[in-house]
C-alpha positions as CSV (number, residue, x, y, z in Angstrom):
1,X,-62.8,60.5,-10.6
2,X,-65.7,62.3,-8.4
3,X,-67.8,60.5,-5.9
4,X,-70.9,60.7,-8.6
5,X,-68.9,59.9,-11.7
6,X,-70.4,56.5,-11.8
7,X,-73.9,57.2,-10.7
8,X,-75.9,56.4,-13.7
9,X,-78.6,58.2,-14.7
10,X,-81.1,55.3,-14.7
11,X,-79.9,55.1,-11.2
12,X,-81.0,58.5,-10.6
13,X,-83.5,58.8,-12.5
14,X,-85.6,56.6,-9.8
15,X,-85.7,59.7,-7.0
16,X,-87.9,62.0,-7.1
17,X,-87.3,65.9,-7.8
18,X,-87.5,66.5,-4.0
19,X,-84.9,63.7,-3.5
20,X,-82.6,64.6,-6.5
21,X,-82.4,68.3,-5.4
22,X,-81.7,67.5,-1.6
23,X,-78.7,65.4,-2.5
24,X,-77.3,68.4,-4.6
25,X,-78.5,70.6,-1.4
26,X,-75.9,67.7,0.6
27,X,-73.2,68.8,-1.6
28,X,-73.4,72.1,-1.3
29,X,-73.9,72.1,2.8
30,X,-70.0,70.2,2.3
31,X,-69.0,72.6,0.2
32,X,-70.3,75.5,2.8
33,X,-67.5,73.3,5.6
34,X,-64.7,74.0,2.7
35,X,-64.6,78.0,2.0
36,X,-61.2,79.0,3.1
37,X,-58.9,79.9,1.3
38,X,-56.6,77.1,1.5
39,X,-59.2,74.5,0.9
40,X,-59.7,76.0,-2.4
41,X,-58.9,72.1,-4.3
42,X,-61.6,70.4,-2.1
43,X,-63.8,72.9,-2.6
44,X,-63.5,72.6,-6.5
45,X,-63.7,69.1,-6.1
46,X,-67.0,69.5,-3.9
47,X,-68.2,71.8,-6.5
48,X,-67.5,68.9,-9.2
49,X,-70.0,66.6,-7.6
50,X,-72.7,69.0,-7.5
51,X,-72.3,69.8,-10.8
52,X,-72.5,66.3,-11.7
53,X,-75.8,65.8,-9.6
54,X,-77.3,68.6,-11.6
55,X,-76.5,67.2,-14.6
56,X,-77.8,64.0,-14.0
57,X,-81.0,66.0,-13.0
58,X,-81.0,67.5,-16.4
59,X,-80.4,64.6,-18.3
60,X,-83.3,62.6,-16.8
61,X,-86.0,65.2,-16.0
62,X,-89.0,66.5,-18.8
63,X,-90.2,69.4,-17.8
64,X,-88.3,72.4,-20.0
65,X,-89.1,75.0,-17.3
66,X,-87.5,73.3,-14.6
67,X,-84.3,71.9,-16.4
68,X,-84.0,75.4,-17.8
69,X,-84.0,76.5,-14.6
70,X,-81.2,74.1,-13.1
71,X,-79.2,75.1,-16.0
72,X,-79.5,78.5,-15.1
73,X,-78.5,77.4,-11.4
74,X,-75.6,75.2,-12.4
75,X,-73.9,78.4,-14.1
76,X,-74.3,80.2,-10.6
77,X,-72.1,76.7,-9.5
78,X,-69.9,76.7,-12.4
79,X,-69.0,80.2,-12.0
80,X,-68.0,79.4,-8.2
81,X,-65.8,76.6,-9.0
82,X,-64.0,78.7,-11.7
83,X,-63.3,81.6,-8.7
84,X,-59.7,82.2,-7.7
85,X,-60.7,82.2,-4.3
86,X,-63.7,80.9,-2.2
87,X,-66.6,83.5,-2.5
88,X,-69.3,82.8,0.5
89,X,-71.7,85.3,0.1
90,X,-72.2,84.1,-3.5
91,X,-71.5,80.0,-1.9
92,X,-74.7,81.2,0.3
93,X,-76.7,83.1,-2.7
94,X,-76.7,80.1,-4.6
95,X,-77.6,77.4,-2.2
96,X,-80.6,79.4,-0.9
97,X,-81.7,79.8,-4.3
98,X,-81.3,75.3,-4.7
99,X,-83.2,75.1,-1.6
100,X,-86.1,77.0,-3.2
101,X,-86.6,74.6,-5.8
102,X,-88.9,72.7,-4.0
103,X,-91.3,72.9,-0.8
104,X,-89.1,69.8,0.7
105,X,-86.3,71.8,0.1
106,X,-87.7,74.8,0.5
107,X,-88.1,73.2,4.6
108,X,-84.7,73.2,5.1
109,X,-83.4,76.6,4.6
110,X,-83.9,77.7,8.5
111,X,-81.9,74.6,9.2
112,X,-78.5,75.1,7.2
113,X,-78.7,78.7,6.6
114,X,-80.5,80.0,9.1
115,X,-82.8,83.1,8.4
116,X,-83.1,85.3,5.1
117,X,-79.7,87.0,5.6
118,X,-77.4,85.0,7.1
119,X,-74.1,82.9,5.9
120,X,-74.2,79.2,6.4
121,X,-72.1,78.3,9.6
């Protein structure tokens, strides 16, 4: 059982977009901390819950453009967690491209990833 799988989406559904996409942001900076090889499992398993945080997104927001969107993200995610081995460059693709989905977000880029072509740390 992941960390979200009990998080119900009426739960969730009371943050707000910026709120909702900065917890998925917290999962992927973990995930960032887990890209060696042999922490491959606890990667996948990081990967899990941010999956999980995007569907809940999904499922509980209205705008077609936006959830579109996310769905078009969370295949970047699933793709990841179905590597054989950890791929940071794609790892760092994908959770700059999150961070962009709002201004809040957006904010927090220079923090965790530093500037436009760097690897998180």
């Amino acid at each position: 059982m992941t960390q979200h799988s009990s998080l119900a989406p009426e739960r969730w559904a009371l943050f707000d977009l910026d709120r909702q996409i900065l917890m998925i942001a917290n999962e992927m900076n973990r995930a960032s901390g887990l890209l060696a090889p042999e922490s491959l499992p606890s990667l996948r398993n990081a990967y899990e819950r941010v999956l999980r945080l995007v569907d809940l997104t999904v499922a509980t927001r209205r705008g077609r453009g936006l959830r579109r969107e996310l769905l078009r993200w969370r295949d970047l995610v699933a793709e990841l967690y179905l590597e054989a081995r950890p791929a940071p460059d794609r790892h760092a693709a994908a959770f700059r491209c999150l961070l962009q989905f709002t201004p809040a977000a957006s904010r927090q880029i220079p923090l965790v990833l530093g500037g436009p072509g760097s690897a998180p740390s």
